[in-house]
N, C-alpha and C positions, 0 to 999 in steps of 0.2 A: 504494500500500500504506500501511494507516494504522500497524500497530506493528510496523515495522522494529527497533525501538529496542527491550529491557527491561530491567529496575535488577536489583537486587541479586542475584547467585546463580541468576539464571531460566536453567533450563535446560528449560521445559513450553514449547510449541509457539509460535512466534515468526511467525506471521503468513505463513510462506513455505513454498514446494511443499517434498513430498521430495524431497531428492538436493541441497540447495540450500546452498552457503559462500559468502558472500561475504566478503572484503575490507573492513574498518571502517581508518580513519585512526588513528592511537594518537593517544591522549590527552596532553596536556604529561607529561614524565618526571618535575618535582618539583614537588609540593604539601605542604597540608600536611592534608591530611583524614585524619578518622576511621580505623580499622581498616574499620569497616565501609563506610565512604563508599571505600576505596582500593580493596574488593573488587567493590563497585559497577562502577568505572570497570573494572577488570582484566577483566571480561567484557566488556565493553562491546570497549571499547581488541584486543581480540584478534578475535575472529569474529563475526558475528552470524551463524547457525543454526538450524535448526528441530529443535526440542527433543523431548519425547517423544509419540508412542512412536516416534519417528524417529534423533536425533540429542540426546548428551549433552556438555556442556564441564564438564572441571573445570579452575579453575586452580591456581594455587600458592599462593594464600590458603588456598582451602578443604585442600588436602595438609595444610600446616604446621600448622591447627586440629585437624584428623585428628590429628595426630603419626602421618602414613600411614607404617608401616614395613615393608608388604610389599603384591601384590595385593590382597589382600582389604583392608587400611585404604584403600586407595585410590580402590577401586568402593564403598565402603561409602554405602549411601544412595543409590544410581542403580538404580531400582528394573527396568529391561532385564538387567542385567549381575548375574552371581553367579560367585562365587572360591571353587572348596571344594577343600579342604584345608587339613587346620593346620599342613603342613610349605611352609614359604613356598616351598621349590627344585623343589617338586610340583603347584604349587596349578595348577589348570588353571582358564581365563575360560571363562564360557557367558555368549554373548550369545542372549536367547529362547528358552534352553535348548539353544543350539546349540555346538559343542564348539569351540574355538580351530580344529583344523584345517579348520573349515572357516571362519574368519577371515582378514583381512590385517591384520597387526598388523608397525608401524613403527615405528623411534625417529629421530625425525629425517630420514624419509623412507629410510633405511635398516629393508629387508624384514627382519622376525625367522621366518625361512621354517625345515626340519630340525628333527631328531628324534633327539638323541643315545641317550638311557636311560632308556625309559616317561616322557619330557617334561622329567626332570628339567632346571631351568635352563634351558629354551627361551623363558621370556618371563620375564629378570628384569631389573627395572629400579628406579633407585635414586628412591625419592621425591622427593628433597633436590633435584633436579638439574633436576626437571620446573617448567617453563611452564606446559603446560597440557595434557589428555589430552579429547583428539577421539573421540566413540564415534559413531559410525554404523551404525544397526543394522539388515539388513536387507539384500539385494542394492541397489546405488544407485548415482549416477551413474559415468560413464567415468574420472572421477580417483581411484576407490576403488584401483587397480591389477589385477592380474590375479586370479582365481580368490577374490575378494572374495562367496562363495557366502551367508555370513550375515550379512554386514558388515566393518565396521573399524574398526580404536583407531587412532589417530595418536599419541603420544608424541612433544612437543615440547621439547627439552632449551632453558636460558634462557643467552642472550645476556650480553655483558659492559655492553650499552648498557641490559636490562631492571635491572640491579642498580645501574647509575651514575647515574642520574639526571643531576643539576648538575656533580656532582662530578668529579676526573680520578682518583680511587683509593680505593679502600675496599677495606672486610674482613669479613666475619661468622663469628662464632665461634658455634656450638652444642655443644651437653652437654644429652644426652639421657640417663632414667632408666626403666626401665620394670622395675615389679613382681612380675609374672608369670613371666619370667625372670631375672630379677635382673640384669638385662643392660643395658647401656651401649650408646650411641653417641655419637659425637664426628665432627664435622666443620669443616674449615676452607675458608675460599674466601676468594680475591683477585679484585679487578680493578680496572682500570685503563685509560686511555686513554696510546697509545704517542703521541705527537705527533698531526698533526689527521687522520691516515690510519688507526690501528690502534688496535686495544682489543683487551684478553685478559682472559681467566679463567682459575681454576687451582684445582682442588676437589680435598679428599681427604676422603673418610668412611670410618669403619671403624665397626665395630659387635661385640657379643662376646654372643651372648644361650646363658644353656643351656637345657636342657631347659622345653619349656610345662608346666604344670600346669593339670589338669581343675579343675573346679569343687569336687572334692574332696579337693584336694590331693596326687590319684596325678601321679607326674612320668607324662609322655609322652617315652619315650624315641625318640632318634632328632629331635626337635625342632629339636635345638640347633644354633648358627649360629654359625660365625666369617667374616667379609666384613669385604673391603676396595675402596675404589675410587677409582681419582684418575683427572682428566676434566680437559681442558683445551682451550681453543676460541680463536682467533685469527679476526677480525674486520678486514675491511680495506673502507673507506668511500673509493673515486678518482675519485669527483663524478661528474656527468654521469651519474648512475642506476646509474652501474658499483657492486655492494658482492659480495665473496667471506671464507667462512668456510672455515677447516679446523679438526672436532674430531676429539679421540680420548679414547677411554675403554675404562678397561681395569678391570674387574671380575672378582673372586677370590674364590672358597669354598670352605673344608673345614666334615667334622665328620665324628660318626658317621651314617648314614642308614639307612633300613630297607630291605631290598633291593628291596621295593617299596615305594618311599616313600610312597605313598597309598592303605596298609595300616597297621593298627594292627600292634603288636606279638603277633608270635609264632611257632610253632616254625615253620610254613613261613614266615617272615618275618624271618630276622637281623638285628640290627646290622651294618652293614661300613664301613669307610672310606671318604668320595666325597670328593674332589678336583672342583673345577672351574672355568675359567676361557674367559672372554669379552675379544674385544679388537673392536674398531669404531673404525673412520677414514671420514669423513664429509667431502667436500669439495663447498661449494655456490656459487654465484655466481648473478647476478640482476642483470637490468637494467630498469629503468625509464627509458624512455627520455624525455627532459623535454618535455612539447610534443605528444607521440603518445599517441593513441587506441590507437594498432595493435600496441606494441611494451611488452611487460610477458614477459621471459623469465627462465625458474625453469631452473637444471641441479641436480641433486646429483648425488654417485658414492659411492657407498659401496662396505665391505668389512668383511665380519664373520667372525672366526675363534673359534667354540665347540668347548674340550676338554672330556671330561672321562674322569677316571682309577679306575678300581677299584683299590688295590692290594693286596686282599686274593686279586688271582687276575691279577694284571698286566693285566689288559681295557683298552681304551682306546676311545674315541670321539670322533670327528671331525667338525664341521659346517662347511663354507666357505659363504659367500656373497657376493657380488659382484655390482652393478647400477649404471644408471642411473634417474634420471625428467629426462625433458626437457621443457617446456611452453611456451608462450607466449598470453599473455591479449591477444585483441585487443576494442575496442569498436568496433561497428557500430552507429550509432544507440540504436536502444534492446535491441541484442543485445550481450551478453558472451559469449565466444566463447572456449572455451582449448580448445586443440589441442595433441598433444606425441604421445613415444614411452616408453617405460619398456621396461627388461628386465633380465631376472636369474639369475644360473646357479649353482644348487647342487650342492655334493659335499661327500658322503656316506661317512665310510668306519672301518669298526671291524675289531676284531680284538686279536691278542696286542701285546703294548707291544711285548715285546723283540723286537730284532734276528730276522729269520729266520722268524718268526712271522704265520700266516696271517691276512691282512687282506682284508676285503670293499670295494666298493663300489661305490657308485650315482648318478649323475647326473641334471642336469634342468636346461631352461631353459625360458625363455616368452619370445617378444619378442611387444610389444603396441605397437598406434596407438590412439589418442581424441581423439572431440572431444567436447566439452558446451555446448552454449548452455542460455542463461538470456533469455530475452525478455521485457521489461517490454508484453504486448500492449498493457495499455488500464491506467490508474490503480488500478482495480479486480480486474485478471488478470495473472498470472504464468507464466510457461509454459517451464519445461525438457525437456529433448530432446538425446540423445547416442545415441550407439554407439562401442563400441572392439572394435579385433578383437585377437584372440592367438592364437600360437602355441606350442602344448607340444611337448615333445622331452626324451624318459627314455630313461633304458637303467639297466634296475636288473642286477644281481650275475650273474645267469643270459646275462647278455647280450640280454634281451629287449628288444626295441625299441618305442616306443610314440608315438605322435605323432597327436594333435588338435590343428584352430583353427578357427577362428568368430567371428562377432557377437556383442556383448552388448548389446542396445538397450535403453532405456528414454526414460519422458515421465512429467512430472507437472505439476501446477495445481496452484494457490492462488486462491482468488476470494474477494475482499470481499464477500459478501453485502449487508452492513451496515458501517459504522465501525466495531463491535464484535464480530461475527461471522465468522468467517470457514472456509471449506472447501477442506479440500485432499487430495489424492491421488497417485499412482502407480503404475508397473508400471515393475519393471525385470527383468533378466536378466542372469544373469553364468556363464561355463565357466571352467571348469576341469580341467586334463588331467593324467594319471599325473603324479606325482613321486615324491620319494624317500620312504625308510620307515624306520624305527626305527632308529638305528643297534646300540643293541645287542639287535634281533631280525635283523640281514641274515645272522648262521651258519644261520639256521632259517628267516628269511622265504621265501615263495613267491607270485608275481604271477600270475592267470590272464592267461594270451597277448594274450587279447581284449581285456582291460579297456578300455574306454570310458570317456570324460572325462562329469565329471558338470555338470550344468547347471542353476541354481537361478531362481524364478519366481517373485517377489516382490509381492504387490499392498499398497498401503499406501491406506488412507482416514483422515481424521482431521476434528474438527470443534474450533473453540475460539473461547469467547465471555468476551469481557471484560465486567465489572459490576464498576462503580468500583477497586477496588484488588485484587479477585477476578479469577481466570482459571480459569475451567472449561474442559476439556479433554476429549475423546474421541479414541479412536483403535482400528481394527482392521487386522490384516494378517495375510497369507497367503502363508507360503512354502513352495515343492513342492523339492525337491531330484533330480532325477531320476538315477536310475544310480548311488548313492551309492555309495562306494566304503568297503572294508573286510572284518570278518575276521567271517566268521557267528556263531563261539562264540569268548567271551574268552580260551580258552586256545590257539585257531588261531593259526597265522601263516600260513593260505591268504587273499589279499586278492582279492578279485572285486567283482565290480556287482554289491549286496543287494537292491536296490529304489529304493522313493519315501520320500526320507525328510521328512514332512511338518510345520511348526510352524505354527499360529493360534491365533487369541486378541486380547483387546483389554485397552485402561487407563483409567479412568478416573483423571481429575487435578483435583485443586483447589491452586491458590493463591493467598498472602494475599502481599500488597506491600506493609505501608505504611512510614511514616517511620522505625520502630527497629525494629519485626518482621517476619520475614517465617520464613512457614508453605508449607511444600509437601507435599501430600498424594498421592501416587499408590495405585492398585490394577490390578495386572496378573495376569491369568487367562491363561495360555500351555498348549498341552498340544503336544507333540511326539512321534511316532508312526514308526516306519519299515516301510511295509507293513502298519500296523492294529497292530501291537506298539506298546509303551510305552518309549522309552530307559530304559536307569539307567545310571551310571555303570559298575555292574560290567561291564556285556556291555559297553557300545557308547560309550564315557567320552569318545571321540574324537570321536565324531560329536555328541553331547549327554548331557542326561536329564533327565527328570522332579523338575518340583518341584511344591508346592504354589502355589494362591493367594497374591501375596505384597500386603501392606499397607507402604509406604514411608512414612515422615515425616520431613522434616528440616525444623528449624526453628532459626532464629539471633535473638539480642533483644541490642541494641546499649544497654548498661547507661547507657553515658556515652562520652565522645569517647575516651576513652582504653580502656574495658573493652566486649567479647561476648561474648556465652556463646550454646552450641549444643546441640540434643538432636536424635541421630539413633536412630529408631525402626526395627525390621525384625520386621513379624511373618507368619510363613509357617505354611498350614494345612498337617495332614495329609494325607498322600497313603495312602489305603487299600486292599488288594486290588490291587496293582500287577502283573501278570502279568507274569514273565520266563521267556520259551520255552527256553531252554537249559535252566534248571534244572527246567523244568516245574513250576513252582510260584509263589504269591503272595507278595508282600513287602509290608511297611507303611512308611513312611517319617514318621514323627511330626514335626509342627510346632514352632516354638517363637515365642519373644518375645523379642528382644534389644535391650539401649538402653545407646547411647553418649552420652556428654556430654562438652562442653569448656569451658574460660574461657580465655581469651584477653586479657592484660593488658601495653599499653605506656604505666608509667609517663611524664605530662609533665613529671615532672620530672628524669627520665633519660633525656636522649636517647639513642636508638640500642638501648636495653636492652627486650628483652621477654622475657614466661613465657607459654607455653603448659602447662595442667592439661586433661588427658585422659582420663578412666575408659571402657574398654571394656567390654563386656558387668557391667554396672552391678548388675546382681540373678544376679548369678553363677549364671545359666541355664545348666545342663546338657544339651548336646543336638548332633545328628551334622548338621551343614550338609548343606541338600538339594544340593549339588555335590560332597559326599565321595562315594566308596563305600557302598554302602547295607550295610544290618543282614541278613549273610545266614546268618549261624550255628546261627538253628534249625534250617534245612533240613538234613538228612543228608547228609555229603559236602562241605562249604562250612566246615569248621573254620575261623575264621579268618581268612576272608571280610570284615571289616568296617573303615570306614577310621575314624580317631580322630577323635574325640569337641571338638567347637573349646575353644578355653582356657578359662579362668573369668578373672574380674576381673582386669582388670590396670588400674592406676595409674603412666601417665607423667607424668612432669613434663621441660619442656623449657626450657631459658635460652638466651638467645640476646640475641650482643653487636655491633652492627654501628657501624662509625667509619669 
């Protein structure tokens, strides 16, 4: 394989089949390079990866330039991935227009699986704390986990050894500002090396934002944010390949919310009070055995407890989780080989807070085995190949019992055509079987008996040619979702097997490499369909929806050793005459133009000290992200119907003191 290797930021197609992670060596921990030359290595040093339309890396460079302070800063500029909603506690991810539940999305290899109250806070994760975020898009290989039907995020929280470099103890202090809300964040972190065995970390961020404001200065009620989080992680290094981690983190939010939080305001739509909290304990160990081919074994154990509280009606909501992932990486010649188990068991359970008061609930497990090899056939060919099998087991509120397992195979290539050329492909498959459902829809939800586990069919082709500091990119794929699971009309809580629910489409990519600039250009055409219908968020928000054409740009110009500045572009066409069956009628969904910019500044002659400047939607564009709720209030009957409008201009400034 000729480009294993890419510089700066490159997250467009890397020379390798889909389905494909390997393992890269890290780079020495202290240098003394550029901003831009650190974020060079920080990809490099972490994965190498096939990039789009397959597989996205962010790391914690590009975050901090972001000043990412919720979902959507996060994905911003990954032009697979869309976050819509302006209420961060709401915001739901579509990767290819597909809807989180049919993702596996982890932090730390701890599953974020449940469904307290219409999503709120099921996938909320602190910027500040990330390494690096894994997008995998698409069913793919056996190490995705179970029920990985459109793909998966990885969320990788950072080490006490990623921030210590030479050193035995350090600190970084931030003070963050942002305009839009007038709202504040602050966080603090230590670490440290305990003698030659132990290293720890100890984060607290808290943040206090009110209410967003539209482009024209109406507040967005219900916006507003108070969050706190402290995370701490013990690291123990006892030679001989032995190393074991235990984190925990414990994350908390109030405010006012809107009862459907991913609804604008109004009369069917209150204010109310939410409450809610997240705790996760993560225990992992890993041996590398010094000398073996055979012996590279990964365990974690996790345990996640999500509340959250109404108290405007005493309601309460409950999600447990609890798993393993076991693996072990063996080489065979020119085979890489990881084998392991994984499983996970959720409960589910809602009802009256107080004492005495009727509670529901629902359960679920999957245990799953996989292997995946990676074979280096010929200099020129690559060749992966796995299967894993799993088992489901439900019993939701009625006592219905539910249980599927199966295979999920796949195979893919990569072929040198040329030294500059290169072609790759795949097919993979992945099941998935009943699990739990909304916790606070389990007083009124209903399971059809039958229900059958649904099974996604993934084809992936891609093509990409290098021309000197240029990478042109092609990619198409095709996923069928069979037996999809869900509620026919938005306001049902009957779930059964709909249909086929189908997403295709292609990207094309260009990008520029050179010594201070680098230019990445995507364009992704996606349409998603269940049964010949068109997703939108209102009916089927779950499963996916409908966007337009989207045109991505990010680009970063390295000023001087010390100063980069960044401009990221998103521009989305209209979607017109969009048919949605329930209402029996057409919707439009209007495009827009959005651009972000950053500078990024670490004075040489303050060590330790740097500013991040941030401006978000830059030309204070007005306009309803194709992942909100769509515009349905002409239609008769739909009062109200619409979800809010993303923010207007906001101006962060961020300092930041590290010794």
């Amino acid at each position: 394989m000729q480009c294993l290797f890419k510089p700066a930021r490159y997250v467009g197609p890397i020379c390798l089949a889909p389905f494909l992670v390997l393992p890269v060596s890290a780079l020495a921990q202290s240098d003394t390079s550029s901003p831009a030359e650190k974020e060079k290595k920080e990809i490099i040093e972490e994965l190498v990866v096939i990039g789009e339309p397959v597989d996205s890396l962010l790391t914690s460079a590009e975050l901090d330039r972001k000043q990412a302070n919720d979902l959507d800063d996060v994905f911003s500029g990954v032009p697979t991935v869309l976050v819509g909603g302006s209420v961060g506690a709401a915001q739901k991810i579509y990767v290819r227009n597909l809807g989180e539940d049919t993702l596996n999305i982890s932090v730390d290899g701890a599953t974020q699986s449940g469904v307290t109250y219409h999503h709120t806070g099921r996938v909320s994760i602190e910027p500040e704390l990330l390494k690096q975020v894994h997008v995998q898009v698409g069913a793919g290989d056996a190490t995705s986990g179970p029920g990985a039907l459109g793909g998966a995020i990885k969320f990788e929280t950072k080490n006490p050894e990623d921030l210590l470099g030479s050193k035995d103890f350090g600190a970084i202090l931030k003070a963050g500002y942002f305009s839009n809300t007038e709202g504040y964040k602050g966080s603090g972190t230590v670490f440290g090396r305990l003698g030659d065995t132990f290293s720890a970390m100890a984060s607290y961020v808290t943040s206090d934002q009110d209410d967003m404001q539209d482009p024209n200065g109406n507040s967005l009620p219900g916006t507003n944010s108070d969050q706190d989080l402290g995370f701490v992680k013990l690291v123990g290094d006892f030679g001989g390949g032995h190393k074991a981690s235990v984190s925990y983190e414990n994350l908390t939010e109030e405010g006012e919310k809107l009862t459907r939080p991913e609804w604008g305001e109004g009369p069917r739509n209150p204010l109310r009070d939410l409450e809610f909290e997240r705790e996760t304990t993560t225990v992992k160990y890993s041996w590398d055995k010094p000398g073996s081919d055979w012996v590279l074994l990964d365990v974690s154990l996790y345990n996640t407890d999500f509340d959250i509280y109404r108290p405007w009606d005493d309601y309460t909501s409950a999600v447990n989780t609890q798993g393993y992932v076991l693996s072990n990486t063996s080489q065979v010649g020119e085979h890489s080989i990881i084998y392991g188990s994984d499983y996970r068991d959720d409960e589910v359970t809602a009802g009256e807070a107080a004492l005495g008061g009727n509670v529901f609930v629902e359960t679920s497990d999957v245990l799953g085995f996989f292997v995946q090899d990676r074979f280096q056939a010929t200099d020129a060919l690559l060749l992966t190949f796995g299967t894993r099998w799993d088992d489901f087991n439900a019993v939701d509120k009625e006592n219905n019992e539910f249980s599927s397992d199966g295979f999920s195979p796949n195979v893919g290539f990569a072929y040198d055509i040329t030294r500059d050329l290169t072609v790759s492909g795949g097919y993979a498959e992945s099941l998935r079987g009943v699990e739990t459902n909304d916790g606070f829809k389990l007083f009124g939800t209903t399971n059809d008996p039958d229900l059958k586990a649904e099974r996604a069919k993934n084809f992936e082709l891609g093509l990409d040619y290098t021309l000197g500091s240029f990478l042109l990119s092609a990619g198409y794929h095709d996923t069928a979702i069979e037996d999809a699971i869900g509620n026919d009309l938005p306001w049902s809580r009957h779930y059964e097997n709909l249909g086929e629910l189908e997403t295709n489409g292609y990207s094309l990519g260009v990008t520029y490499n050179g010594d201070r600039l680098f230019s990445k250009w995507t364009y992704v055409d996606t349409d998603v369909e269940l049964d010949g219908e068109p997703l939108t968020r209102y009916s089927y928000g779950y499963l996916g929806t409908s966007t337009g054409n989207t045109l991505t740009m990010d680009t970063s110009y390295q000023l001087s050793s010390s100063m980069d500045i960044g401009w990221i572009m998103t521009l989305v066409q209209d979607l017109d005459d969009l048919y949605v069956e329930s209402a029996a009628a057409s919707i439009s969904k209007p495009g827009y133009n959005v651009h972000d910019v950053y500078a990024h500044w670490e004075p040489s002659g303050w060590s330790g000290f740097s500013m991040t400047l941030t401006v978000k939607n830059v030309f204070d564009e007005e306009y309803l992200d194709h992942g909100s709720v769509e515009d349905f209030t002409a239609l008769e009957g739909y009062a109200g119907v619409k979800g809010y409008p993303a923010p207007g201009r906001d101006v962060r400034v961020s300092l930041a003191y590290r010794f």
